[in-house]
Each structure stands twice: as C-alpha cells, then as structure tokens.
VMD Tcl script that draws the C-alpha trace (Angstrom):
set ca {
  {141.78 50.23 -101.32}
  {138.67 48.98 -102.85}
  {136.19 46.05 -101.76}
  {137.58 43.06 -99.41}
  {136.63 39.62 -99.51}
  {135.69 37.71 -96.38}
  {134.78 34.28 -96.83}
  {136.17 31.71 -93.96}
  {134.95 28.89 -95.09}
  {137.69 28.75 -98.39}
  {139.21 25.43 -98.66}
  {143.06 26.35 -100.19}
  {143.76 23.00 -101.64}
  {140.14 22.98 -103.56}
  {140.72 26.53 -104.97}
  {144.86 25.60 -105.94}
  {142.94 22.43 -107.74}
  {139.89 24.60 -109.52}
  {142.57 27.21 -110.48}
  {145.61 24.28 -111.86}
  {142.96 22.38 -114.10}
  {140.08 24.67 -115.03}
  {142.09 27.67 -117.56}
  {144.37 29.05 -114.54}
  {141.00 31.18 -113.14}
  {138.35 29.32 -111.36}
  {139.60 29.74 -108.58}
  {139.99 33.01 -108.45}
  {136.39 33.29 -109.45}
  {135.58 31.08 -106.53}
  {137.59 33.58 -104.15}
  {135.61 36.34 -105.83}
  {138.68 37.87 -107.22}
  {137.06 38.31 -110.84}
  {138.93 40.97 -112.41}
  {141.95 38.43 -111.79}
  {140.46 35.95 -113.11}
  {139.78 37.45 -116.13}
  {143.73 38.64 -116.42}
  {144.84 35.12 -115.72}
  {142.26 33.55 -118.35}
  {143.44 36.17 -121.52}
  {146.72 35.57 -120.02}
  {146.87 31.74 -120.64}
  {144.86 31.77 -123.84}
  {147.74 34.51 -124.89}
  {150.53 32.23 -124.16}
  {148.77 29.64 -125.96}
  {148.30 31.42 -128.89}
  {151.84 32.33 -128.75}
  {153.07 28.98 -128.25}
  {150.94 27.59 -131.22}
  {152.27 30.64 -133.96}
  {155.58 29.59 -132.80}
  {155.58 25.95 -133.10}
  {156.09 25.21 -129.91}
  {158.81 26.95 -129.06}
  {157.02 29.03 -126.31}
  {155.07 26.29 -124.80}
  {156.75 26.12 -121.28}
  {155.12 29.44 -120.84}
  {151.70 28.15 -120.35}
  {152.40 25.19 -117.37}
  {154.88 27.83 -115.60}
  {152.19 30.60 -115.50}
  {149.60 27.76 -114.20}
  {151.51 26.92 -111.32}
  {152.24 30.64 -110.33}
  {148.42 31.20 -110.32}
  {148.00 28.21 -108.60}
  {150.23 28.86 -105.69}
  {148.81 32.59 -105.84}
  {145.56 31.11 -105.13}
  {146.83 29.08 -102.66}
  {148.35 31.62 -100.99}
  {145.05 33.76 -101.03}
  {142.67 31.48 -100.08}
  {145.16 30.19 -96.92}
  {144.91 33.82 -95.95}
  {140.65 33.71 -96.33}
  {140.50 30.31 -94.86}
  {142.71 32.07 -91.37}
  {139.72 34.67 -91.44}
  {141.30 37.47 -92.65}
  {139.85 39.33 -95.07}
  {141.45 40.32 -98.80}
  {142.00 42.87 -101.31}
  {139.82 42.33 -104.56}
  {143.25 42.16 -106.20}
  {145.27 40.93 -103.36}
  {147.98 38.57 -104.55}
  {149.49 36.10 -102.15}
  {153.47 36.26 -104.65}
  {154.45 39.92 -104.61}
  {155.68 40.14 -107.89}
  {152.07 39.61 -109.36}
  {151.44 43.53 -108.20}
  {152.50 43.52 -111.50}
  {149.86 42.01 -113.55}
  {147.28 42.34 -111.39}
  {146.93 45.97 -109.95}
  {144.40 48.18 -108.46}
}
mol new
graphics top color blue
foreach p $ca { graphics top sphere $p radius 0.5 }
foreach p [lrange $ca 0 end-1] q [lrange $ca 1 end] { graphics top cylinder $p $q radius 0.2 }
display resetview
C-alpha cells in the first residue's frame, strides 16, 4: 500500500484555501501528498498551455480542475483532521484513482 500520512492537527478549510489559490498543489504538499502535488501542478500548467494555443477556447478547463483538487483536498485533510491516517496517494473523489495512482 505504500507510506500513510498521520497528521491530526490538518485544518481542511486552510489546505482547500492553499490548494484553490496557490497552482492547485500546496495543499497537497502541506498534507504530504507530494507525488500529487506534482500531478496536479503539470496538470494545471498543461491546461493552461492548452487553453493559451487555443485562444481560449479551453480555458474552463483550468477553474474546473481547481475546484476538483480543492474539494479532493478537502476531502483528505477532513479524513487527517478525524485522525485517521492516509494513503500517500489517497484521494478523497474516487474517480481521481485515475490520475493519481499507486
């Protein structure tokens, strides 16, 4: 299963902010979930890119993937804040198992 994360004293609503305004992976990084962070981080600056070669067109990607993360993180750090303890790729949506795998 690899490493778990145990850290009690995670406050939900600060990781959902550091993860909504700081490139969609701060809080991750906070949670220790790094190798999700980095996904999420090449992920935005991807849809960015895309967005910019295509005038525009695919900007909605970019806010819509932020507040997936964001709840994501929410979700995870809820679940660290209760005490228990999480996956190093543990995703609190279930359709992330996606993107972010072991």
């Amino acid at each position: 299963m690899g490493e778990m994360i145990t850290k009690p004293d995670t406050n939900p609503i600060l990781i959902a902010v550091l993860n909504l305004f700081l490139f969609n992976c701060v809080g991750y990084f906070m949670m220790g979930q790094q190798k999700k962070a980095i996904v999420s981080v090449v992920m935005t600056f991807v849809m960015m890119f895309v967005a910019a070669c295509t005038m525009g067109m695919a900007s909605p990607l970019v806010p819509i993937w932020g507040l997936i993360v964001t709840y994501d993180a929410y979700l995870v750090a809820q679940k660290l804040a209760s005490g228990e303890s999480v996956g190093m790729n543990e995703n609190g949506l279930d359709f992330l198992n996606a993107i972010f795998k072991d």
